[in-house]
N, C-alpha and C positions, 0 to 999 in steps of 0.2 A: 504494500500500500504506500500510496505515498504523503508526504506531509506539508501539508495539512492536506485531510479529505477534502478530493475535487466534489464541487455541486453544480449539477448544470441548470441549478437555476440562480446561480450568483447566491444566495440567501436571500433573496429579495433584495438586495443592496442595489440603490437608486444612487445616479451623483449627488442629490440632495441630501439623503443618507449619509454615502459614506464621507461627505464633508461636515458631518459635525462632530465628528471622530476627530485624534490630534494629529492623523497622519492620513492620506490614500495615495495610491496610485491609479493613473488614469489613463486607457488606451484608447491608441486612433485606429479603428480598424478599416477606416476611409486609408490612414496610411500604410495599414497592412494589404490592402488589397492593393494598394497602386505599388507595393516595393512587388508583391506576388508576379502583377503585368510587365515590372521592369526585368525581373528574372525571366520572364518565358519567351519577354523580343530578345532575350541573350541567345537562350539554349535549340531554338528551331526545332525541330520533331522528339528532340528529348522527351521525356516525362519528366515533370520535378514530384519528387517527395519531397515535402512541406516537415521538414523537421521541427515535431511540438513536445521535443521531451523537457526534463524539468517545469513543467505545467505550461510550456511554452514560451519558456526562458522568461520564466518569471510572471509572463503578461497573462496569464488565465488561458486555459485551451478552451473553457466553459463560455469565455468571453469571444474568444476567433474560431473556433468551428462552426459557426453560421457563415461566418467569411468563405471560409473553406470549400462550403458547402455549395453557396452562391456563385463562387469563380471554378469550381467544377475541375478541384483539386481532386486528382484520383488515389492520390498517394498519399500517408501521412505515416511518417515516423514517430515512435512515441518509447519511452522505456517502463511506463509502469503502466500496469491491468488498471489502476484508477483512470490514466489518462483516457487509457479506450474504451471503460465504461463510460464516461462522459460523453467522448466522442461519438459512441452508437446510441447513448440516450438522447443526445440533440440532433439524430438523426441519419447519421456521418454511413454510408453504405459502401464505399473504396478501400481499399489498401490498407492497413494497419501493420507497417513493419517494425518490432522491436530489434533496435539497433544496438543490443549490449544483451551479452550471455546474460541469460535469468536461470535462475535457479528453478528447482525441478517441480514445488509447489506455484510457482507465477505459471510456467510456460502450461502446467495443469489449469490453473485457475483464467488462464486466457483464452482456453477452447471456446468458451463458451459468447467471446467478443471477435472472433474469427483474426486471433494476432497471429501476424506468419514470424516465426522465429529463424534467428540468424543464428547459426549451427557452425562451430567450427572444431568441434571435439566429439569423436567418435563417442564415447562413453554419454555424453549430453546426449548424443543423436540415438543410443538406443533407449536411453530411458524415456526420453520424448514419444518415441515410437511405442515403448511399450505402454504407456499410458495414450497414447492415443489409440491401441487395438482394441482398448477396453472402451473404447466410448462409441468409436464409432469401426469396427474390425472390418469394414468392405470399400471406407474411403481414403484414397492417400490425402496425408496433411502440405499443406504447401512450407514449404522453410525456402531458406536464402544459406548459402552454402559461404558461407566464413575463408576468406583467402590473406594468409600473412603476408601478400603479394608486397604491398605498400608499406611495411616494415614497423607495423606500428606494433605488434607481438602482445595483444590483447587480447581479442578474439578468433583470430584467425589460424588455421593450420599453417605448417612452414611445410614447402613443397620443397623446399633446398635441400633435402637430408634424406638417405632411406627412413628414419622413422619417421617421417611426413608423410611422405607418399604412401608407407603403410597407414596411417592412421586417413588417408584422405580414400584408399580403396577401401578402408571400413564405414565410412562416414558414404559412399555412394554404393554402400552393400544394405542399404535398410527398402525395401521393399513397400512400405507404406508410408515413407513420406518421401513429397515429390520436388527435388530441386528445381524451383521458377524463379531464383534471380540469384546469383554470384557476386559477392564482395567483396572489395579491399577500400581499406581507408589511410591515409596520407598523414605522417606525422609532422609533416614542416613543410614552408611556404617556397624553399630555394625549387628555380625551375628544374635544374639538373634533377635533381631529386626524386621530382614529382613526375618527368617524366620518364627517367629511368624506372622507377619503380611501376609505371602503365604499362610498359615494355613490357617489364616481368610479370607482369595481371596479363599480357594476352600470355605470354611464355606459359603461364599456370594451366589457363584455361585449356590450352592447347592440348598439352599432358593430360587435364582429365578427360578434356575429349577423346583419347585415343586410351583411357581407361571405363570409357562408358558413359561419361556423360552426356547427356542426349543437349546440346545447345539450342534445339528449334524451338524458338519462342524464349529463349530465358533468357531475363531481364540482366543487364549486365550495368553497375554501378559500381565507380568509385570517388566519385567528386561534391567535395564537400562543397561550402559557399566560396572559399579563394581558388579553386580549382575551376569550379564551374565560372567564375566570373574571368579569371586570368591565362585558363590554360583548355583552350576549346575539345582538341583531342582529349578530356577526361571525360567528356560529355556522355561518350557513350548513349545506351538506352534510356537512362534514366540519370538524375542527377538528386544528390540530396542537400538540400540548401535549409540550414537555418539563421543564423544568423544576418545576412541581409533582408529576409522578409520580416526581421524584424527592426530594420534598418542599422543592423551593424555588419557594414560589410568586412570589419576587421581592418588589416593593415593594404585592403585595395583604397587608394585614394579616389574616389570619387561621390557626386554629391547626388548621383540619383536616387541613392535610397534615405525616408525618410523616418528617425525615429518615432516607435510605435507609444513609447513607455514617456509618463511624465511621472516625477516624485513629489509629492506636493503636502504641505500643511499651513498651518495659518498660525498669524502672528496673536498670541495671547495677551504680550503684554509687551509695553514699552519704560525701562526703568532707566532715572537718571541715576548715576554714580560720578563723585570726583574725582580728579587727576589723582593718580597715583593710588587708586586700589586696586586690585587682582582680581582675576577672574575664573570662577571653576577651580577643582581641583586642582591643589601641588602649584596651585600661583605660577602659572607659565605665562600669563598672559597679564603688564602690568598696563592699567590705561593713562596716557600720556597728554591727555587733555580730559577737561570734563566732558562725559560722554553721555549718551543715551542706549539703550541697550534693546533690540527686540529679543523677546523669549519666545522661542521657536516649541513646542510642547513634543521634540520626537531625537529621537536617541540611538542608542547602538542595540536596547534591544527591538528595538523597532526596523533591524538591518542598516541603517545607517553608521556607519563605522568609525570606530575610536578614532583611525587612520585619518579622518576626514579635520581634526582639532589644528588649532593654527596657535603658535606661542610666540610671544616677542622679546622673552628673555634668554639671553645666549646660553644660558647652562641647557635649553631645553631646544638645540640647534637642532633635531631631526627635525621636531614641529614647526621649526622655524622656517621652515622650506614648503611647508605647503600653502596655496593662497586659493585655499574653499571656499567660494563666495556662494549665495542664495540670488531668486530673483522676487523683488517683489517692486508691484506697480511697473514691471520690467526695466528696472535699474536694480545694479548690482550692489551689492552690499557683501562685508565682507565676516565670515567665522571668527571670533574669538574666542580662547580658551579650549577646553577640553572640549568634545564631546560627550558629555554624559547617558546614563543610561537613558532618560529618557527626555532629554533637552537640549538644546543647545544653543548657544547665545550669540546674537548677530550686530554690528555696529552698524547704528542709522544715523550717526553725531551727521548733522547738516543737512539731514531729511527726515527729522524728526519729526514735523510737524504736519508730513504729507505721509508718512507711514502711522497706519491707524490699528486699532484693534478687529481682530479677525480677517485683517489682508491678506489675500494669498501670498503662498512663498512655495516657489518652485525650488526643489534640490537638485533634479535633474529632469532635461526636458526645456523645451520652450515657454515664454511668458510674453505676447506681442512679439516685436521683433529681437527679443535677447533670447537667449539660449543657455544652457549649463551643457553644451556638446558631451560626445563622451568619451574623446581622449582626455578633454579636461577633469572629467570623472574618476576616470582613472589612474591621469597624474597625481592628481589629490586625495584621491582616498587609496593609493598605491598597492591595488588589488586590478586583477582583470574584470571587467566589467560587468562581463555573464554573471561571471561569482556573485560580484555584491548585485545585481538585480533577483539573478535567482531568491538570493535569501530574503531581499525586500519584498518578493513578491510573495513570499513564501508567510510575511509577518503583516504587509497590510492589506487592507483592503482593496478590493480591485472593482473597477466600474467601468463601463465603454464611455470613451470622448463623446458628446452630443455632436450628430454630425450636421457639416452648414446645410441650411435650406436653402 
């Protein structure tokens, strides 16, 4: 299962709802759908699978599988049984591929959401098997045949070695589940790399062809969102993109994909303090004029990260390097002090009088035309990005953007 249990019906949670809360997040699924149409003028008769694991990196699968559903996505990757319960209760009738070995209770408990498993260990593939004779003993099961082609020695068999290719003539010896798509996946962005290792994905395939695998019709995938955006030959049959449909295309520089995810809470209070008091915990942060303060009501356990605090006393020099700012009324304003568990305090000294209580404040995400981008995000809270949205998305609320009329 995963956490928090997925609900496809949000909890009732309205945007009017979840902003009286001290924290939400908020998706464009107007932006998810137009990064969807910017991947598919890429990839030309490919398929995309729509990668929605970690509840859709964060943004809610409960919230974009209407999306999904509408632009007539046939493919959807997912890693947990919750995800594709959600998925088939809001209606979702395509593809369900889990892209990470599961253990032998999950791949049991996902018969029944029709999840096709990615299989790269003989011993996985007969216990698979043998729990699938018992459910259904006259139907073969579909799976996706696991290839360590792409060197990432995870999921996949190594075809380099005799014990490989033993263990790969055992894995295409099970008679009731039916290889329909072949994988390998890419551990690094250098082109040599990427495409030496496609090389060895067809060299693989090649070898199981001439030990029985039947190729006609099977779906053949290895490109993630940097492959499929940067290196055309990984396109193959199908392609699996997460990250840019939800507008991080990673380290390809470009601007046509638009973040889906905002972080947002509202300003509770505005407090003055004089020159020369400290701020937060362990006094990192001394103020060097009379100041005013907003109090922001959300914190580190609310996934926003210690990592994100800003200090201006030299004994506390890491801090002293990062410059977190918030957006509110779309001017930027700047973190002081620690981040706390559940607060964090922001200097408004010179716009005190035009920031108000209960204003929005963006953490990450746009506000009019400023923005918290999100190499900036991750310069400043010095984590990858996925990471801290997963966890955010994991601790607050989620609601769809109202889309323009």
């Amino acid at each position: 299962m995963a956490a928090p249990i997925l609900s496809s019906t949000n909890y009732g949670l309205t945007p009017a709802k979840a902003a009286r809360g001290n924290g939400w997040i908020e998706v464009d699924a107007a932006a998810f759908e137009a990064n969807i149409d910017a991947v598919r003028a890429d990839i030309g008769t490919a398929r995309l699978a729509a990668v929605m694991k970690a509840d859709a990196y964060g943004n809610g699968i409960a919230l974009l599988i209407p999306s999904i559903i509408a632009k007539r996505v046939t493919d959807v990757a997912i890693t947990s049984n919750e995800e594709a319960r959600v998925a088939r209760a809001l209606g979702y009738r395509g593809r369900l591929l889990r892209i990470r070995t599961a253990t032998s209770e999950e791949m049991e408990d996902g018969f029944r959401f029709g999840v096709e498993e990615t299989v790269g260990n003989p011993e996985v593939a007969a216990r698979l098997e043998q729990m699938w004779r018992k459910r259904s003993p006259k139907r073969r099961l579909p799976v996706h045949l696991a290839l360590n082609a792409g060197g990432m020695s995870r999921n996949g068999v190594e075809l380099s070695t005799p014990y490989g290719k033993a263990e790969a003539r055992a894995l295409l010896g099970h008679p009731s589940l039916h290889i329909v798509g072949a994988m390998t996946h890419y551990p690094s962005e250098e082109e040599g790399d990427i495409l030496g290792q496609l090389a060895r994905y067809h060299e693989d395939l090649a070898w199981l062809q001439g030990e029985g695998l039947t190729t006609a019709g099977l779906v053949r995938h290895t490109a993630n969102t940097f492959a499929t955006v940067k290196h055309p030959a990984t396109r193959l049959d199908m392609v699996r993109v997460g990250g840019a449909i939800y507008g991080d295309p990673g380290s390809v520089k470009t601007e046509r994909f638009v973040q889906t995810m905002s972080i947002k809470s509202r300003v509770a209070a505005v407090n003055h303090y004089p020159a020369g008091q400290t701020v937060a915990y362990d006094r990192t942060y001394r103020l060097e004029r009379e100041s005013w303060l907003a109090n922001i009501p959300l914190g580190y356990s609310d996934g926003y990260r210690r990592g994100f605090s800003h200090a201006n006393r030299p004994e506390f020099a890491a801090e002293g390097r990062n410059r977190s700012e918030v957006l509110i009324g779309a001017a930027r304003f700047p973190i002081v002090g620690r981040v706390t568990m559940n607060t964090l305090m922001v200097d408004v000294t010179g716009m005190q009088d035009k920031v108000r209580l209960d204003d929005e404040v963006v953490l990450f995400g746009a506000q009019g035309a400023a923005r918290i981008a999100q190499a900036e995000f991750e310069a400043n809270g010095s984590a990858y990005a996925p990471e801290m949205l997963a966890v955010l998305g994991a601790t607050l609320p989620r609601v769809l953007k109202e889309r323009a009329r």
